[in-house]
KEBALUM-495255 format. One record per residue: residue in one letter; x, y, z of N, C-alpha, C in turn. Coordinates in steps of 0.02 Angstrom, whole numbers, plus 50000, padded with zeros to 5 digits. Atoms other than C-alpha are relative to their C-alpha. Layout:
<rs>
AXYZXYZXYZ...
</rs>
This chain:
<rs>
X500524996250035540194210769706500195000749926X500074997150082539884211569509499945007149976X499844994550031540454226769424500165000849926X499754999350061540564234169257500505006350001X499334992449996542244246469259500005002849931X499514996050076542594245969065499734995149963X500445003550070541714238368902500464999949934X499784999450062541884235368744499335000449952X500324999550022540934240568621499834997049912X499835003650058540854229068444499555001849924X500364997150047540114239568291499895006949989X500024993049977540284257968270499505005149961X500594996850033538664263468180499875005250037X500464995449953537224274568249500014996950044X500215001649947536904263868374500554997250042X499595000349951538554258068446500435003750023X499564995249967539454274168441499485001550058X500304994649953537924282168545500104994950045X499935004049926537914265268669500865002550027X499304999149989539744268968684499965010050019X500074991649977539294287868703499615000350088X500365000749955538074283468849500224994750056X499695004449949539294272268933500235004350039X499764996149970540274286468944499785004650043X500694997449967538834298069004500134996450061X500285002749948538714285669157500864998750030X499555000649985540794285569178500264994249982X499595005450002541344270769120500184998749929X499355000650062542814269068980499954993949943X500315005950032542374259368822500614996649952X499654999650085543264252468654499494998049963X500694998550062542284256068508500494994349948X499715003950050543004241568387499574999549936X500474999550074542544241068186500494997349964X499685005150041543194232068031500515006649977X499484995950047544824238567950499685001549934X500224997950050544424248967790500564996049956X499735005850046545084239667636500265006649934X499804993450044545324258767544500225005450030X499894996549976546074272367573499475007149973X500354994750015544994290767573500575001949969X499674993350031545554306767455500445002950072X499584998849943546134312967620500534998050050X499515004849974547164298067676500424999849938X499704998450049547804298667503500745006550011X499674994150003548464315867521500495002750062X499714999449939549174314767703500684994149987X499575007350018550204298767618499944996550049X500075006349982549574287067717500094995149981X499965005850017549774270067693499444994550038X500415006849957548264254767757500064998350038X499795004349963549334249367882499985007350052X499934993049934549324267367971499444997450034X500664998349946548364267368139499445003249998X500654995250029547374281868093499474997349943X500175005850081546854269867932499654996350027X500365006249986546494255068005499554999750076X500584998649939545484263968159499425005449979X500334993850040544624277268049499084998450028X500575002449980543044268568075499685002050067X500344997849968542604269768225500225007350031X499634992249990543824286968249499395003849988X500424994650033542444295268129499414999050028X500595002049979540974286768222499915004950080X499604994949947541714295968383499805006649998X500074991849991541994311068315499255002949975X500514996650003540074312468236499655000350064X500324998149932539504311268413499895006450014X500224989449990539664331768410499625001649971X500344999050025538914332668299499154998949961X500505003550011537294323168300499435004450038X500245000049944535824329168379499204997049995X499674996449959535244327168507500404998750029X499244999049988536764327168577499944992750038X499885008149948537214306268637500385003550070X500015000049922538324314268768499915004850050X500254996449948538074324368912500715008049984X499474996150041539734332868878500394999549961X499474999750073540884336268732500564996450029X499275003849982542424329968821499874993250058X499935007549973541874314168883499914995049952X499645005250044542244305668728500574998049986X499315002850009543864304868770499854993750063X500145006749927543184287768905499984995849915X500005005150054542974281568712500614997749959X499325002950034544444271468637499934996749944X500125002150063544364269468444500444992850000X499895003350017544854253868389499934995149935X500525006150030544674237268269500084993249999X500085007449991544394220768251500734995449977X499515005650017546014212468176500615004050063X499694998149959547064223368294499975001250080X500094999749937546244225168444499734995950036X500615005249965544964211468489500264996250059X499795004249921546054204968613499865003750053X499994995449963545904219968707499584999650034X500695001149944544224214268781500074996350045X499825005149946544874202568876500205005550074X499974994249960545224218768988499465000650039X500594995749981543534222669008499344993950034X500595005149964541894216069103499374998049954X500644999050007540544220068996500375001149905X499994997550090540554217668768499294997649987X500534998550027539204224268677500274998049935X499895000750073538944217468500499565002649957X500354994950042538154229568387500035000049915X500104999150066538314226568215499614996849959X500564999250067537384222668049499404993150033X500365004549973535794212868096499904994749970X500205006550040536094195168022500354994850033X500005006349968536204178968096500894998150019X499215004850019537814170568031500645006950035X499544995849979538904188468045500244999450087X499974997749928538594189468230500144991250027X500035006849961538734169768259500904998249995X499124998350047540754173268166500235003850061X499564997149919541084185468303499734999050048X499785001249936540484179868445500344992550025X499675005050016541474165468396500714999450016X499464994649992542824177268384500305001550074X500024998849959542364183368541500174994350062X500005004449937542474169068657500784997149989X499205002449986544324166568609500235003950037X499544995349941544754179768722499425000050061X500505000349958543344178368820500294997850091X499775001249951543524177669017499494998450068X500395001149922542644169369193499755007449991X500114993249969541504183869231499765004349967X500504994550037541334194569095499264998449943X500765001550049539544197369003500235002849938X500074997650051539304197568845499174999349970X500524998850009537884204668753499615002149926X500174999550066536924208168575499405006150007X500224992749983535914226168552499444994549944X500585001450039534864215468423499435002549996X500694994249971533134223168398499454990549982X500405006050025532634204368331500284993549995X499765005750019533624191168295499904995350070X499855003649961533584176868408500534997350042X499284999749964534894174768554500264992950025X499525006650012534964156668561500124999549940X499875002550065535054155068379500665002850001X499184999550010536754163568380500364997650050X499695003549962537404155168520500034992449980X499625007750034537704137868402500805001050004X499455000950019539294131968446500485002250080X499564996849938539854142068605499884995050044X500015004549948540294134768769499524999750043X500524997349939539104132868919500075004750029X499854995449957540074144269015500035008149971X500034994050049540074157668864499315002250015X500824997550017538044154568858499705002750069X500214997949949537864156969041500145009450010X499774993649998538684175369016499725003349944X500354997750065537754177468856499205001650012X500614997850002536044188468842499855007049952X500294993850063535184202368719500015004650064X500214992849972535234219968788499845005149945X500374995550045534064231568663499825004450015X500124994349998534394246968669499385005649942X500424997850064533114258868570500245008850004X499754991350026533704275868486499625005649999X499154997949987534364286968534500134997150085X500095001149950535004277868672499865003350073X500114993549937535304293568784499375001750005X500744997649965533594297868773499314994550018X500375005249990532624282868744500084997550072X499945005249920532144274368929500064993349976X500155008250014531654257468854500684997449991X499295007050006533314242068889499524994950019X500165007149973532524225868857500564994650006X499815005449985533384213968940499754992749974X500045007550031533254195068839500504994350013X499765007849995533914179468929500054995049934X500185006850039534384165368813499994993750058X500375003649976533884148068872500684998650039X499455003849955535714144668975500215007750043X499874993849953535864163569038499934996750078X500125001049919536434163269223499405006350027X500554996849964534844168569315500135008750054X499474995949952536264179969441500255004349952X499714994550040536874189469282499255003349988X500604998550011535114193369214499845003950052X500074994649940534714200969402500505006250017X499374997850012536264210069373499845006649953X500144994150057535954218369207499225004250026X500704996149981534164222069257500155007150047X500034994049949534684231869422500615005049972X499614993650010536184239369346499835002849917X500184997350044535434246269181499425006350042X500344995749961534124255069320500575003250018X499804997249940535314260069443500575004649958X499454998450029536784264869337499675004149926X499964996750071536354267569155499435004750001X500624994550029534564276869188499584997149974X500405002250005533704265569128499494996050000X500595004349990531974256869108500044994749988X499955006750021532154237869113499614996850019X500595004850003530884225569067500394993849969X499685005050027531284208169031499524995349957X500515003650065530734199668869500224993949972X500035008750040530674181868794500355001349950X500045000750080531624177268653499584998349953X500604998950035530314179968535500225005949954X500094997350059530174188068368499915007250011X500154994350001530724206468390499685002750085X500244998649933530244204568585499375002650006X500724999249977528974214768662499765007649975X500074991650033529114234568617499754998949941X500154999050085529234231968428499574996249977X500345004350013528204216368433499325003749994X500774996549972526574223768504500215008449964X500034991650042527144243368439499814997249904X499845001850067527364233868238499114999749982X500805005250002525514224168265499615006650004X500604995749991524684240968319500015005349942X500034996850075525514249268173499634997049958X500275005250081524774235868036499325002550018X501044998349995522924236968118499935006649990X500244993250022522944255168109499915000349935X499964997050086523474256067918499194994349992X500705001750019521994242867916499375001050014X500674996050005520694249867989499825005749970X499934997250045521194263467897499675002749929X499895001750045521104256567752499094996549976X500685000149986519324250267807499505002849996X500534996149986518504264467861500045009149934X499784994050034519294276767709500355003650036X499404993449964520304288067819500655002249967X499354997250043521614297467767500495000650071X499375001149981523514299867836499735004550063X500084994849967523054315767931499454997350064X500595003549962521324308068008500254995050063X499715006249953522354293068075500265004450071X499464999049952523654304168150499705005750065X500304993949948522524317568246499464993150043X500495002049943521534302468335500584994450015X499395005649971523154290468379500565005550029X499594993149968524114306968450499894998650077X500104996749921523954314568622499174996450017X500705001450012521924311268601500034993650018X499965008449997522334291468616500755000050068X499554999049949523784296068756500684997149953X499285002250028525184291168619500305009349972X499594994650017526454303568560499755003749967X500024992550057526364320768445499954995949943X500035004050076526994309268300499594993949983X500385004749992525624297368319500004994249959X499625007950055525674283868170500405002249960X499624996050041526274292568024500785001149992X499434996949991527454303668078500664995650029X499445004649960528184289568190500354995949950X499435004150052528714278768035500135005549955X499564995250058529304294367930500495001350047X499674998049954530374296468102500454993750009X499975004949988530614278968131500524995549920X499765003250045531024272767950499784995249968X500425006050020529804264467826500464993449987X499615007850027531094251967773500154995150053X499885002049918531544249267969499334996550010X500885002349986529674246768015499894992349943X500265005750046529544234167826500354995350033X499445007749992531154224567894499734998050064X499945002949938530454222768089499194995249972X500575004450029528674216268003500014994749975X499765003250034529444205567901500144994250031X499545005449936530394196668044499604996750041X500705003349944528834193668150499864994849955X500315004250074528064184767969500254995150019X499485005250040529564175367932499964994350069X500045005249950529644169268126499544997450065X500595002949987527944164568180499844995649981X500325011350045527224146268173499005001949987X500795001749996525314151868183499645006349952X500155000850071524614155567996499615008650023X500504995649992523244168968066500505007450050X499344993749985524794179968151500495002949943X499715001050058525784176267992499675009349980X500514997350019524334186067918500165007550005X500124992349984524334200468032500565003049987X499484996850010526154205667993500045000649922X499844997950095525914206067798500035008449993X499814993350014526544224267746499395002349967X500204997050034525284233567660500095002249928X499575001750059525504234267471500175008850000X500034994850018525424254367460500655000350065X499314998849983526814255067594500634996449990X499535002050004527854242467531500305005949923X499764993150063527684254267359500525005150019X499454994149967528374268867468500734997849998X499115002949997530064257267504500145000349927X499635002050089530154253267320500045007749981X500094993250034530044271567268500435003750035X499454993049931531274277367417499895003450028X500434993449953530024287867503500034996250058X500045004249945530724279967674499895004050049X500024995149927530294294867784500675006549986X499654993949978531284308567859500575000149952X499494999750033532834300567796500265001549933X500104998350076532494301067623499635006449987X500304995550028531624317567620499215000449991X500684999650019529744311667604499784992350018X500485007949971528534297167676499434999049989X500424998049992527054299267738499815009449984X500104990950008527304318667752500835002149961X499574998050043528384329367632500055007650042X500074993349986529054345267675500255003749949X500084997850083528964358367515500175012150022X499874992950022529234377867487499425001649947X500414998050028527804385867424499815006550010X500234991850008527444404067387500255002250061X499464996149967528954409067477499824997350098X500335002449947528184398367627500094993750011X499595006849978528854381067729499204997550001X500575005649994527244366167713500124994950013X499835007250012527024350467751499384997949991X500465006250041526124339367624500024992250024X500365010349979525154321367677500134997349922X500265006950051525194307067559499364997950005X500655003050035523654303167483500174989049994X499685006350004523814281867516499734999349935X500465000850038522564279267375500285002249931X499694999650074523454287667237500735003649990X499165001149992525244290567307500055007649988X500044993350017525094309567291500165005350033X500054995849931525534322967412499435007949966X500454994950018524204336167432500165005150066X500014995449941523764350667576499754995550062X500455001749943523174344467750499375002150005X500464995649989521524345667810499974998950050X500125000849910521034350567982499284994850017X500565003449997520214339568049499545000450077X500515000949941518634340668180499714995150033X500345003749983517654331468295499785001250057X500404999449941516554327768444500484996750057X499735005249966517544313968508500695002950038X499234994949991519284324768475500045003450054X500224994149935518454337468591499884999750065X500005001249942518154328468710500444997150033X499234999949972519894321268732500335005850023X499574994149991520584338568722499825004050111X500384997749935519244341968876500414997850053X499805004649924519854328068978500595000750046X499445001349982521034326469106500424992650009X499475008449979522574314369096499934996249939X499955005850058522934300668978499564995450010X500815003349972521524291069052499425003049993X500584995950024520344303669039499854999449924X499834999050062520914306668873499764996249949X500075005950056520824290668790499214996750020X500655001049978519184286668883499535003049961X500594997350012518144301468823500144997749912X500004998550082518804298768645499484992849959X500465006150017518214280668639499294996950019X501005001149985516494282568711499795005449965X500274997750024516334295268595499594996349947X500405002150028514964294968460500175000349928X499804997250085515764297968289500454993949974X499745005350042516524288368153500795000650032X499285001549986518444293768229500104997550087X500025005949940517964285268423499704994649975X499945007650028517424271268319500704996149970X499405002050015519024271168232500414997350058X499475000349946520064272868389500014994350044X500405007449964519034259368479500234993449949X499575003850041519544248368326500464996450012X499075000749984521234249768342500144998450060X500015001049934521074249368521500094991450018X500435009449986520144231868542500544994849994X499345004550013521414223668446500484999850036X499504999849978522884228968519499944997150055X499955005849932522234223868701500084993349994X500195006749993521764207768651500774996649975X499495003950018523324203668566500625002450048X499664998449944524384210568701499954994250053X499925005349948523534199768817500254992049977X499895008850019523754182968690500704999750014X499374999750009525474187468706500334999750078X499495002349932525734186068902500154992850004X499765006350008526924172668927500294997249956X499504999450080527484172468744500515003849995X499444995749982528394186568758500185004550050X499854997849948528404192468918499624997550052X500335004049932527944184169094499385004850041X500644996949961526944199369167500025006549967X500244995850025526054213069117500425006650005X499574990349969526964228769202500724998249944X499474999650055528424223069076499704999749941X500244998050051527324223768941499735007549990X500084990349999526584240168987500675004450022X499594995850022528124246069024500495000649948X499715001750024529014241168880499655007149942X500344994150041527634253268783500015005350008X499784993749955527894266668897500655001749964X499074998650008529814268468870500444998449917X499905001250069530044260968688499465005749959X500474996750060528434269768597499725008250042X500244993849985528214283368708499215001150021X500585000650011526464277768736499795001950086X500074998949925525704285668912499634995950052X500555007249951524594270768976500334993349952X499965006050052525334252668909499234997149998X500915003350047523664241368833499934998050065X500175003549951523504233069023499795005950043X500334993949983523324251969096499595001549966X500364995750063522344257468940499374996350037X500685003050013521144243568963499825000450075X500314998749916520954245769175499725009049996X500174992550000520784266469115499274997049972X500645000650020519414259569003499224997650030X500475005149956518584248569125499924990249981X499975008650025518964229869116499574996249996X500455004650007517444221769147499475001549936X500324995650062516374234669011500554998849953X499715000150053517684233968900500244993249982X500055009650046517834211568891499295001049981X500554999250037515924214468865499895002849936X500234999250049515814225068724500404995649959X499525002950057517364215868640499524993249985X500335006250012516244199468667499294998349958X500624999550034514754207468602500245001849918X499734999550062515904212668446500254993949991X499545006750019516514193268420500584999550010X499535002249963518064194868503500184995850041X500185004349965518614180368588500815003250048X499444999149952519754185468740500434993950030X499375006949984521384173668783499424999750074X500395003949941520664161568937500195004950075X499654998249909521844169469085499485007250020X500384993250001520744186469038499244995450027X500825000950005519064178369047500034994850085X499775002249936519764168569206499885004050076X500014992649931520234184069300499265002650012X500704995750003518574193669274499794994350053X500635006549970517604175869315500175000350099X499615000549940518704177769483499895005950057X500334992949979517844195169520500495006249998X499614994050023519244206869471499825003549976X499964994350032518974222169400500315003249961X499504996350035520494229769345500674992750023X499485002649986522064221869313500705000350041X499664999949929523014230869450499585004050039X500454998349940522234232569598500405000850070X499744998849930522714237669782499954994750030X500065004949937523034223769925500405001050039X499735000149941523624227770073500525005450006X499454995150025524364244970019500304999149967X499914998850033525154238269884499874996549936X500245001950056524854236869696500244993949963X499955007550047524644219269619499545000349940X500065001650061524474210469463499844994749961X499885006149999524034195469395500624995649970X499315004650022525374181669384499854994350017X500305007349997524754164269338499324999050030X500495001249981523174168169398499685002650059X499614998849944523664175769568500075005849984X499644994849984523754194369621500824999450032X499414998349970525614198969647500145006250007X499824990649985526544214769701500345001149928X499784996650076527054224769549500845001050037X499374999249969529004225869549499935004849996X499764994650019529634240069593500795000049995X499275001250015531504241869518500435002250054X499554997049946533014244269617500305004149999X499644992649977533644260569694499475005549974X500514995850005531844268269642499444999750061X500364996949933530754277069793499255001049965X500884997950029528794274669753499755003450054X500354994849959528134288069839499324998650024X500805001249970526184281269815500074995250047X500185007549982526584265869884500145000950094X499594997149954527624275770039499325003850038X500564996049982525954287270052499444995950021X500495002449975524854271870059500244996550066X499655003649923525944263170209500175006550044X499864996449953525694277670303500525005450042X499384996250010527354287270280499865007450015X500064993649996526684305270274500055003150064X499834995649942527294317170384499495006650004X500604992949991526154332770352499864999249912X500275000550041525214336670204499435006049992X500884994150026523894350870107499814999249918X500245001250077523184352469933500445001349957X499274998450043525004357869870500614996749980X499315003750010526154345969922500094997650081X500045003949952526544331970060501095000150031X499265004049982528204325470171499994995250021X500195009749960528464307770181500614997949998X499235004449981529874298870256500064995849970X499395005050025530934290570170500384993650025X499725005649967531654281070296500845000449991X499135001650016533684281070320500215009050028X499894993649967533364298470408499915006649954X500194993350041532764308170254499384998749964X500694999750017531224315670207500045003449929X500054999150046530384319070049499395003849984X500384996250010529564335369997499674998849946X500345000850074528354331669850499525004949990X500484995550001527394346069772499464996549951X500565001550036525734339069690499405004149975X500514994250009524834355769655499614996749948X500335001250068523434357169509500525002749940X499744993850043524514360769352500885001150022X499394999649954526084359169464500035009250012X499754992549978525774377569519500285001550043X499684996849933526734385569648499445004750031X500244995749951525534393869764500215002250077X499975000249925525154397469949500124993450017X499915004349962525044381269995500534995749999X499365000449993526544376369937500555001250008X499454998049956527604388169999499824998650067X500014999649927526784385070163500314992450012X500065003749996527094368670147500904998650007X499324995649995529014373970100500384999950071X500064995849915529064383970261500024991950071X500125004349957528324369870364500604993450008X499745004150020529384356570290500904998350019X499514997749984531184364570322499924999150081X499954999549946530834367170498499794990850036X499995007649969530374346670531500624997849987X499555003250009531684343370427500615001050032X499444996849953532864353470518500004996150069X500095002249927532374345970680500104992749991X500145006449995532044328470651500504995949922X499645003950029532954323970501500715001449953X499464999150011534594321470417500145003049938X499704997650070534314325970230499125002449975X500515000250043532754332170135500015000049915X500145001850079532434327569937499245003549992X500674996550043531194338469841499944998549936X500245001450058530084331269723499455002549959X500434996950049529004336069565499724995049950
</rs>
C-alpha cells in the first residue's frame, strides 16, 4: 500500500509555509526548504553571527514557520504542531528528501526556475516517491524537459488555493506520462486525508477554477462597462443574489489581488491558440491603470474599495471606474434584488433574479449566458466532466451552484432557447444532449445521479471515504423518518441520524426522532453518526 509518512516541502512563502502548515494539521512531518540568504540582518549582525551559522542559512524558512502564529486565519489547527515542520535549505539539505514520499515544489512562478530544481530534484530522487508543483498556471509538461520517464511517471501539479487550510479546492493535473495509479492516489488521498475537494484538470492554461473564475471576471467588468454600472451595482447583483459569495466581483479582486488576477489573465492570453479567446482575456485598460498606480486591493490599502476615516467615523469608499475617484456608496434597489432575497436556496435565488424584469436581471443574465456557454466549450479542454468543473467553482470561488448546476437550476432546455434566440451558438455536445431529450444535465437513473460523458449518462463520482446520504435515501436505506429528520443505514452496522428540519430547527419532531432513533440504534446497531 502507498503512503505518504513525511514530505518535503520546496519554497517557504505564503503558500508553502501554510501547505507545510496543513500537512501538519493532517499529522504528517514536513521540511520546509528555501534559498540561503546572501546577507546578514541588523539582528544577525548583533548576535555575531556569521553566513555560515545554521540559524543564517535556515532563517528563511525558520521565519516563514514562525509567521504561521501569527497569520490569520490561523494555517494550523494548533500552535504546537509546527514543531512536525523542519526548517531547512536548499544547498544544505536537499538531499534530505530522499527520506521522504511526497515533495511539493512551491516557489516563484516561472518556467525555467522550477525546470533548475526539479532537475535538482531528481538527483536524489527515489522509486516511489511523488513529486509535485502547487503551480496555479504554468504548464506541467513544459517543466518536465529533460527528466527521466520514471521521474515523469511520479510527476503531477497539485494546486492548492489560499489559504490552504480553509480553501476546499486541490486540483489535481496529470502531465502526459503521469502514472494513472499515482493520480488515483493523490485524488483519494487529498479527500480522505488532507480534507480535501479533488477535481482533476487538464493541463491547460491556469486549469479549470481560475480559468472559468478569470473569464467570468472579464465579462462582468464588460458588461459593466456596457450597460454603465457602477462598482457597487455589479457587486450587489453577483453576491448572494447570483448564489456567489459576500465579496462578489469587486471585493473578490481587492481580496484576491489586482496584480494576481492581471498576471492569471495574462497567462490565459499569452497561452491560447484561438484569436477570439485571445480577445476575451485582454485586461481592461482602467484596471490595468489600478496596477500601474498600486491600487492592488487589500494589500496595498485601496482597489476597488478604500477604507477612510471620516468625521471621526470608519467608511468604505467605491471607485468610480470612469474617472478613478473614490466617492460614497449608493444603496442600491431593485425588483429583481427582491426577489432573490425572497427566494429560497441558491437556485431559487439566482432563478428569481434572472427572470426578473429590470435592467440588473438583465445584467446578471448577461454575465450568466456567457459563462455557461463557455464553461461548456471548455468540456474536454480542461476538464473531462462536468461535476469537476462545477466542483472546481464550488471549492475554488466559493460559488454555490457551478455553471452546469446553475444552468439545470435555470432550466436547460428554456435557457439553450433563449441563448439561441439571443445569437448564441451553443458547443455541439449541448445541442446534442437536449436533441437526445434531456432536460437537465444531471438527472436520476436508477437511483442514482448521472451526467453526461461523451454523450452517455454516467454515475456522478462520488469521492472516496464520503457517505451520500441522498443517494443512500434513494436506494431505500431509511430506517424511520418525519418532517425533522430521518435514519438510514449506513451499512457496516451503523446508522445515520440526519436532522433536515426547515431552517435546521430543533423542534418536536426532532427530538422525537432523537428518542426514537437511540432506542433502534441501541437494539439493532453497533454505532450511530449524527448528521446536519
Amino acid at each position: 500500500m502507498r503512503q505518504i509518512r513525511r514530505a518535503a516541502v520546496i519554497g517557504s512563502g505564503v503558500m508553502g509555509a501554510q501547505i507545510a502548515a496543513h500537512l501538519a494539521n493532517v499529522g504528517i512531518p514536513s521540511l520546509l526548504l528555501d534559498l540561503v540568504p546572501h546577507e546578514l540582518t541588523a539582528d544577525e549582525q548583533k548576535k555575531g553571527l556569521s553566513l555560515d551559522h545554521p540559524a543564517v542559512r535556515n532563517r528563511l524558512a525558520t521565519e516563514a514557520i514562525r509567521r504561521l502564529h501569527k497569520l490569520s486565519p490561523a494555517p494550523l489547527f494548533r500552535a504546537d504542531y509546527a514543531k512536525l515542520i523542519t526548517p531547512g535549505n536548499l544547498e544544505d539539505d536537499l538531499h534530505r528528501i530522499s527520506e521522504v514520499d511526497w515533495v511539493i515544489e512551491v516557489i516563484v512562478e516561472s518556467l525555467e526556475p522550477k525546470r533548475q530544481l526539479l532537475e535538482r530534484i531528481e538527483q536524489h530522487w527515489h522509486e516511489g516517491m511523488i513529486v509535485s508543483t502547487n503551480t496555479s498556471g504554468i504548464s506541467i509538461n513544459a517543466m518536465l524537459e529533460g527528466r527521466s520517464e520514471a521521474f515523469r511517471r511520479h510527476f503531477l501539479g497539485t494546486h492548492f488555493f489560499n489559504p490552504p487550510r480553509y480553501m476546499k479546492l486541490l486540483e489535481v493535473i496529470p502531465g502526459r506520462d503521469t502514472d494513472p495509479a499515482i493520480v488515483e492516489f493523490m485524488r483519494d488521498f487529498g479527500t480522505e486525508r488532507l480534507g480535501k475537494g479533488v477535481v482533476l484538470a487538464k493541463d491547460t492554461p491556469n486549469f479549470i477554477a481560475n480559468r472559468i473564475g478569470t473569464y467570468g471576471l472579464l465579462v462582468t467588468v464588460e458588461e459593466m462597462q456596457k450597460g454603465g454600472f457602477s462598482v457597487e451595482e455589479v457587486d450587489a447583483i453577483t453576491g448572494p443574489a447570483l448564489g456567489r459569495p459576500k465579496s462578489a466581483t469587486f471585493r473578490t479582486l481587492d481580496l484576491v489581488g489586482i496584480d494576481t488576477f492581471v498576471h492569471v489573465a495574462n497567462n490565459v492570453r499569452e497561452n491560447v491558440a484561438d484569436p477570439e479567446e485571445q480577445r476575451a482575456f485582454v485586461v481592461p485598460e482602467a484596471i490595468q491603470k489600478l496596477v500601474e498606480r498600486g491600487w492592488l486591493g487589500e494589500k496595498s490599502g485601496q482597489g476597488f474599495y478604500k477604507r477612510v476615516k471620516q468625521n471621526g467615523q470608519r467608511q468604505i469608499l467605491v471607485l468610480d471606474l470612469d474617472t478613478l475617484e473614490y466617492r460614497e456608496q449608493k444603496k442600491i434597489t431593485s425588483s429583481a434584488l427582491e426577489a432573490s432575497k425572497q427566494a429560497r436556496g441558491a437556485a431559487g435565488k439566482a432563478k428569481a433574479l434572472i427572470q426578473g424584469r429590470d435592467k440588473y436581471a438583465e445584467l446578471a443574465w448577461n454575465i450568466v449566458k456567457r459563462v455557461l456557454v463557455y464553461s461548456a466549450e471548455k468540456l474536454g479542454e480542461i476538464a473531462d466532466t462536468i461535476q469537476d468543473i462545477d466542483a472546481a467553482m464550488r471549492w475554488g470561488f466559493n460559488w454555490d451552484l457551478g455553471p452546469f448546476e446553475l444552468w439545470d437550476a435555470l432550466g436547460l432546455v428554456e435557457t439553450a432557447e433563449r441563448m439561441r434566440a439571443e445569437g448564441l451558438q451553443l458547443p455541439q455536445w449541448v445541442e446534442d444532449w437536449i436533441a437526445a431529450g434531456h432536460r437537465a444535465f444531471y438527472e436520476e437513473a436508477d437511483g442514482k445521479l448521472t451526467m453526461p460523458v461523451s454523450g452517455k449518462p454516467e454515475p456522478v463520482r462520488v469521492p472516496a471515504g464520503v457517505v451520500d446520504l441522498a443517494a443512500l435515501k434513494k436506494a431505500g436505506k431509511v430506517i424511520a423518518q418525519n418532517s425533522g429528520a430521518s435514519l438510514i443505514d449506513l451499512g457496516d452496522g451503523v446508522a445515520c441520524l440526519e436532522f433536515h428540519s426547515q431552517n435546521n430547527a430543533i423542534g418536536p419532531d426532532i427530538l422525537a426522532m432523537i428518542e426514537k432513533s437511540v432506542a433502534i440504534a441501541e437494539k439493532d446497531f453497533a454505532g450511530l453518526v449524527v448528521a446536519n
